[in-house]
C-alpha positions in Angstrom: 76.4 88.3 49.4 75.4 88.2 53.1 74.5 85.1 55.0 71.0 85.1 57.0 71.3 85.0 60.4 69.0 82.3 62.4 69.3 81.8 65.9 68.1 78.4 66.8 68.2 79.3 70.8 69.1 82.2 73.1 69.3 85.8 72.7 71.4 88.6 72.1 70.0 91.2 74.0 70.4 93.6 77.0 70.0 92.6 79.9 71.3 90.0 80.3 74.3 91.3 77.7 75.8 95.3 78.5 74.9 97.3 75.6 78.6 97.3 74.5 79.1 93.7 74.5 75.7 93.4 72.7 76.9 95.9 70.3 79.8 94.2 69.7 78.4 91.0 68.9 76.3 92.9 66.7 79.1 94.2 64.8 81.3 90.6 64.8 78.4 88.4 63.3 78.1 91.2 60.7 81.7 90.2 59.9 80.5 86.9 59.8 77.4 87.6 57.5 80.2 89.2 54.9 81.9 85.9 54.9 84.9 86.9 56.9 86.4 84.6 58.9 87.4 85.0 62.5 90.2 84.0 64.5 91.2 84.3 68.0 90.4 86.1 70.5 87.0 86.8 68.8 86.3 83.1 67.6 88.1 79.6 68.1 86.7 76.6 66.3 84.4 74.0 68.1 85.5 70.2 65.9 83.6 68.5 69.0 80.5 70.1 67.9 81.1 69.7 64.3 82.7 70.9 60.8 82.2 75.0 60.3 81.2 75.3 64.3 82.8 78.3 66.5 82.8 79.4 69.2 81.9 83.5 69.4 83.9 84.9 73.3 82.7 88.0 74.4 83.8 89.4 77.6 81.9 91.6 79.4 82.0 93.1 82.8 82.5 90.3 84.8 81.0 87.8 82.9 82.1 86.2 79.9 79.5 85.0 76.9 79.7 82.9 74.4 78.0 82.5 71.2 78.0 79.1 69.6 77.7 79.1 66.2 78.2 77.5 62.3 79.2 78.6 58.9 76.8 77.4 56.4 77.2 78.7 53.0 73.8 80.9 52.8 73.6 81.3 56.6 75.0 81.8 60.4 73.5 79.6 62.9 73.6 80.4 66.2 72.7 77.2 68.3 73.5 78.4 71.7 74.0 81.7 73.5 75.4 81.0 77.5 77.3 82.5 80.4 80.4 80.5 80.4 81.6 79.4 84.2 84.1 77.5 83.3 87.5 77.1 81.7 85.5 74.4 79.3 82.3 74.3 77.7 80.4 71.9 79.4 79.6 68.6 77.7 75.9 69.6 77.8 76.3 72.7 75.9 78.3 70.8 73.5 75.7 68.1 73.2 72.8 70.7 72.9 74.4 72.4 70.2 74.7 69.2 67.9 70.9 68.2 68.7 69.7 71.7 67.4 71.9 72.0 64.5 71.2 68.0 63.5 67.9 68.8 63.8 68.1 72.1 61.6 69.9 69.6 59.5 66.9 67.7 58.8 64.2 70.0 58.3 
């Protein structure tokens, strides 16, 4: 069975994405629709976000992405798509990213 995909916000597009990295996000969230599980160094759980939440690292030419995102058991939820900075996700992402998915939660 595959999951649905549902991107609460962001996009996975190029620009701002290279086509490969696009393409290979494509192909790693297909993975994920199949109901495999990633590990590192494609995905490393997110507990201070919440139960079944990942984080999804990309790295492309100088930039590295990341992809936010939860394991529900008839979906994928992407709640955030970013340019990481910074050696930690800041607290902001990490409080965005429970809003949207409490919210998803509730409707």
């Amino acid at each position: 069975m595959k999951k649905e995909l549902i991107i609460l916000h962001g996009e996975i597009k190029t620009p701002p994405l290279s086509r490969e990295v696009r393409r290979e996000a494509g192909f790693l969230l297909r993975r994920l629709q199949e109901e495999e599980r990633l590990e590192m160094p494609h995905a490393r759980p997110m507990p201070d976000i919440g139960g079944r939440c990942y984080e999804l690292r990309l790295n492309d030419a100088g930039k590295t992405w990341r992809l936010i995102y939860r394991l529900d058991t008839d979906a994928v939820i992407i709640a955030e798509v970013f340019c990481k900075k910074t050696r930690t996700t800041p607290d902001s992402v990490i409080q965005e990213c429970r809003k949207r998915l409490k919210h998803y939660d509730s409707i």
